[in-house]
N, C-alpha and C positions, 0 to 999 in steps of 0.2 A: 664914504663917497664912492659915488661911480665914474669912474669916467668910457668916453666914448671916441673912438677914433675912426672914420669911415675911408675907404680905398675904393677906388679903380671905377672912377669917373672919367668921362673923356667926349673923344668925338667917334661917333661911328654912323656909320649909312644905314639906310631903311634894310630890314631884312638882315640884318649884322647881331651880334652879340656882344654882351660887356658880361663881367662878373664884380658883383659889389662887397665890399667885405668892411666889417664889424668888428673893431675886437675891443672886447669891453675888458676894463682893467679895473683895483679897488676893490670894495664888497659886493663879489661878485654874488655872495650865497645872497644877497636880499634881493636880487633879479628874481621877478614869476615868470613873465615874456618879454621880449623882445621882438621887436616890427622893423617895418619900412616903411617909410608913407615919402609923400613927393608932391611938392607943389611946383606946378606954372605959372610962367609969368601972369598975371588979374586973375587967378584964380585961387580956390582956399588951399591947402593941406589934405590933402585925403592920405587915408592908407592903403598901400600896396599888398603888404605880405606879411603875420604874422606868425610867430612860433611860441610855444611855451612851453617852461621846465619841462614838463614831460612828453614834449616831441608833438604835442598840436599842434597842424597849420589848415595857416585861413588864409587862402588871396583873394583879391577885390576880382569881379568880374571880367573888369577890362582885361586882366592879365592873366587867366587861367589857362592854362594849356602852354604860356608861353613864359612864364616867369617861376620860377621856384626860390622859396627860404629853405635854409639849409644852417644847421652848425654843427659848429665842431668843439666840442667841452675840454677837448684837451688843451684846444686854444683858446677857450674862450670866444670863439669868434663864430659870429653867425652870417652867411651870408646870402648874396640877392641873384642867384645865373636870370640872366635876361636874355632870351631869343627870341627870333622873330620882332626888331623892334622898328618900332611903328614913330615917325614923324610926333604923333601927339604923345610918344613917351617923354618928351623930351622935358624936364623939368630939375629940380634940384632935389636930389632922394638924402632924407636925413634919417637915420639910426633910433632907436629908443628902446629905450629898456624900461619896463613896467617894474615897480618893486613892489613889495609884499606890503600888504598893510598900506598904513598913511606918507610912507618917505616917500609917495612922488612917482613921477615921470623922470627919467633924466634923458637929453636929446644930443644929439652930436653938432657937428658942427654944419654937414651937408658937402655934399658931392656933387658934382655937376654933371648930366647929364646931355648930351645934347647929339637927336637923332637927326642927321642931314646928308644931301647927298651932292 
């Protein structure tokens, strides 16, 4: 099993910075990638920011230039720096680790987000 613990959710002003952080515990060697994604209120799930085992990253358009995925293997933990953040970031960002083969998705619990001024 995996499990998934997310951090450093809060309140911050348009134009401000959070950093999100991951740390995944359990069988960690069946993780392939690990993401972000973030849903608003009436809106679906999208994804933000992926990474995988061998250090590829993908982020959604909305956030290039101003979001980065990052980790760190010695902790396990992968995480979200977020700048320049924008009113329509404001959503609930939740964790996921992709595993190998057919074990699944497993997702965190989610972090709140919330960009205001």
């Amino acid at each position: 099993q995996v499990r998934l613990v997310e951090s450093g959710g809060g309140l911050v002003q348009p134009g401000g910075s959070l950093r999100l952080s991951c740390a995944a515990s359990g069988s960690i060697f069946s993780i392939n990638a690990m993401g972000w994604h973030r849903q608003a209120p009436g809106k679906q799930r999208e994804l933000v920011a992926s990474i995988t085992r061998g250090g590829t990253t993908n982020h959604a358009d909305s956030v290039k230039g101003r979001f980065t995925i990052s980790r760190d293997n010695a902790k396990n933990t992968v995480y979200l720096q977020m700048n320049s953040l924008k009113y329509e970031d404001t959503a609930v960002y939740y964790c996921n680790a992709i595993r190998y083969g057919n074990l699944g998705t497993i997702w965190g619990q989610g972090t709140q987000v919330t960009v205001s001024s």
